[in-house]
C-alpha beads as a LAMMPS data file, in Angstrom:
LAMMPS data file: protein, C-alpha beads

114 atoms
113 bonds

1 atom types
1 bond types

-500.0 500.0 xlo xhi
-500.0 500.0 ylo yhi
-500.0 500.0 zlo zhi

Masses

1 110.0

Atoms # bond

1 1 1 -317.773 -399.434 483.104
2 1 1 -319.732 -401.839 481.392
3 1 1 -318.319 -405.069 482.111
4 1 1 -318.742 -403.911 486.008
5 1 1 -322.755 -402.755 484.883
6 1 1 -323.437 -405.801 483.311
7 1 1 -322.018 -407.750 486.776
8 1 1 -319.554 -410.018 484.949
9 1 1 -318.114 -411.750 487.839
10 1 1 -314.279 -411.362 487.895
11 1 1 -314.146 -407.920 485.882
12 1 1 -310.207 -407.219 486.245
13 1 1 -309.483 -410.590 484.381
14 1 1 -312.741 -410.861 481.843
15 1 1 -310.933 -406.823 480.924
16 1 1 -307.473 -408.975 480.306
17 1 1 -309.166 -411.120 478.346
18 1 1 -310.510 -408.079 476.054
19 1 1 -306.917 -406.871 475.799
20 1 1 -305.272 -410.078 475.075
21 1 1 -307.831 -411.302 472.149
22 1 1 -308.244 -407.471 470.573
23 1 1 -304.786 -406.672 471.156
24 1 1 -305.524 -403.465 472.755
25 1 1 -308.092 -402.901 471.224
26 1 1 -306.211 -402.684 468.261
27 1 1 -307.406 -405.942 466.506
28 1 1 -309.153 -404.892 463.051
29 1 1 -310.504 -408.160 462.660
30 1 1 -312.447 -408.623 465.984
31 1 1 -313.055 -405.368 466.458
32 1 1 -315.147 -405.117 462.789
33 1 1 -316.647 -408.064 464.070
34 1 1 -317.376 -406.172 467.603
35 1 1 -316.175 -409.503 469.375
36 1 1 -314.052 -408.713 472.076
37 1 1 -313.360 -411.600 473.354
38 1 1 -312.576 -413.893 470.351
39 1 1 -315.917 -415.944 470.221
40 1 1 -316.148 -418.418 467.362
41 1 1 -318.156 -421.200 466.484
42 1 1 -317.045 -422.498 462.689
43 1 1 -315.630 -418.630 462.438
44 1 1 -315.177 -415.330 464.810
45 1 1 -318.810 -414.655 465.564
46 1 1 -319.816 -411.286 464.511
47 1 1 -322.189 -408.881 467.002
48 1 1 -324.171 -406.288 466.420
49 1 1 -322.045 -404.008 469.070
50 1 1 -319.659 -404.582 471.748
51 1 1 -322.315 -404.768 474.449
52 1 1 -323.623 -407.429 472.855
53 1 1 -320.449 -409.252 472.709
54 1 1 -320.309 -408.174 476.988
55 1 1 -323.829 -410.027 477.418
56 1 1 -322.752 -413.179 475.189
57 1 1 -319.431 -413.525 477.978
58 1 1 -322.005 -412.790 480.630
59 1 1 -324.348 -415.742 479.643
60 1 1 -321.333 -417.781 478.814
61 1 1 -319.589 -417.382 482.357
62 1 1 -322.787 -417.913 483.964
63 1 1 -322.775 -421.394 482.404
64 1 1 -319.577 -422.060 483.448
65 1 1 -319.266 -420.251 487.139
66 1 1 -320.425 -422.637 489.959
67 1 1 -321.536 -420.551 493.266
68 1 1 -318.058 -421.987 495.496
69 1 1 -315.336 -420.694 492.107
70 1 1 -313.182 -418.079 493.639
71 1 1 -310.122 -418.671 491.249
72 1 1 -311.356 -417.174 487.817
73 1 1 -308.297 -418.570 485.912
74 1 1 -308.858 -422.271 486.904
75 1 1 -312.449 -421.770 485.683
76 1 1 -311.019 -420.569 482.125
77 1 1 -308.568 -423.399 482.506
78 1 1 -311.703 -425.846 483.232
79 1 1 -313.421 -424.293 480.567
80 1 1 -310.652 -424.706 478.052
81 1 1 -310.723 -420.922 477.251
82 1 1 -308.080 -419.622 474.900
83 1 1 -305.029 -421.678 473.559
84 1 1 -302.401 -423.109 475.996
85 1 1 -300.897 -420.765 478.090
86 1 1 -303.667 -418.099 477.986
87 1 1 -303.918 -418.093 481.725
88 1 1 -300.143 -417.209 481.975
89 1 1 -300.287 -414.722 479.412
90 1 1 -303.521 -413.181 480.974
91 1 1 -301.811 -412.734 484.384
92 1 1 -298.690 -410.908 483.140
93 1 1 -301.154 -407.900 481.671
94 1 1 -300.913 -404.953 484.056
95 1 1 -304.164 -403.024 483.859
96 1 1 -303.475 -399.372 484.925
97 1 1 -305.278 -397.777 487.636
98 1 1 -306.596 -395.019 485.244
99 1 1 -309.178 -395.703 483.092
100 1 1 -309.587 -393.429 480.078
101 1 1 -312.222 -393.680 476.739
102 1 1 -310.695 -395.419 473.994
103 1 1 -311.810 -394.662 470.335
104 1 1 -313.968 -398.364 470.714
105 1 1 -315.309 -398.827 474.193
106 1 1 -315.390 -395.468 475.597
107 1 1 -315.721 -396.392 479.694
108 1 1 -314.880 -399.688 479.537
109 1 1 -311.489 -401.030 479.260
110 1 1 -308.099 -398.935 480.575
111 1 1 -305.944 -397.364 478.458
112 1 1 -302.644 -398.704 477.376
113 1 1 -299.472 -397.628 479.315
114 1 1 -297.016 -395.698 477.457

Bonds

1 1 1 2
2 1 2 3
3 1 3 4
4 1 4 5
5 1 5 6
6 1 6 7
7 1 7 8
8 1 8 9
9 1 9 10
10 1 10 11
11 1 11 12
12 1 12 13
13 1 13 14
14 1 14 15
15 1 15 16
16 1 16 17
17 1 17 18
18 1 18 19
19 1 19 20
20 1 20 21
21 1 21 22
22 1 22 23
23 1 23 24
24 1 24 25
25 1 25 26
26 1 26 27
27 1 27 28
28 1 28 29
29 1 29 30
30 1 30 31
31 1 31 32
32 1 32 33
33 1 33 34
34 1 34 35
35 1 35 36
36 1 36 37
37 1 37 38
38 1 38 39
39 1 39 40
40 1 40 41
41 1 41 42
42 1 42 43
43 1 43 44
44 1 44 45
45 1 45 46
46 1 46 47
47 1 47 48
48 1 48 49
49 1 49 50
50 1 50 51
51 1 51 52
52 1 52 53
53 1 53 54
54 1 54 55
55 1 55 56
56 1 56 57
57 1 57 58
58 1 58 59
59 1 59 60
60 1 60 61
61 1 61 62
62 1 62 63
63 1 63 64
64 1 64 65
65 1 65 66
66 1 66 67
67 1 67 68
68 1 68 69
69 1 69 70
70 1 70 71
71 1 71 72
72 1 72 73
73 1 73 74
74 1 74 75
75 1 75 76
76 1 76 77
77 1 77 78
78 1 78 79
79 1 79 80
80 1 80 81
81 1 81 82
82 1 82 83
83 1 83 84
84 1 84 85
85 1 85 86
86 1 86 87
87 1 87 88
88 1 88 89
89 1 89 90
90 1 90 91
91 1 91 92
92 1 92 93
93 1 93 94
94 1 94 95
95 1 95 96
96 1 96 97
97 1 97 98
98 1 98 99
99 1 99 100
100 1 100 101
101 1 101 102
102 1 102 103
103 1 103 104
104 1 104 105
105 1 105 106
106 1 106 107
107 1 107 108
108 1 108 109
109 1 109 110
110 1 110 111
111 1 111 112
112 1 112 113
113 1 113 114
């Protein structure tokens, strides 16, 4: 998938984060804005396609990833990523082990259980 290509380090929680900003996916306004992972600066930033969205998280975790971080979710706490409580919210998604296309990123996030 995509996320994995583009070695984003940490790709089972940076795929949480997808789903818990778009909602699934199902987020009309980031999604028009192909910004899956809620970027702003003054507003939600708006990309050109989702992969560029996946290379602006790439260059932003490799600003914020030292070489010795093995705990992902104190870096987004570090970071300030997300509202309080996004790291417990983040860690009670379930990803399932299947992986099917969606009708946005085809190959790159999990489907939704049922």
């Amino acid at each position: 998938d995509r996320i994995c290509r583009a070695d984003i380090k940490f790709p089972e929680i940076v795929m949480k984060q997808v789903i818990l900003e778009t909602g699934w996916l199902k987020s009309k306004h980031l999604m028009s804005r192909n910004n899956l992972f809620g970027f702003r600066s003054k507003n939600y930033m708006r990309f050109n396609n989702w992969e560029d969205s996946v290379a602006h998280y790439k260059s932003w975790q490799l600003k914020k990833l030292s070489d010795n971080d093995n705990d992902y979710y104190n870096v987004l706490v570090r970071a300030r990523y997300g509202a309080p409580g996004y790291v417990t919210h983040l860690k009670k998604i379930i990803c399932p082990a299947s992986r099917h296309p969606t009708p946005y990123l085809p190959r790159v996030l999990v489907e939704r259980p049922t």
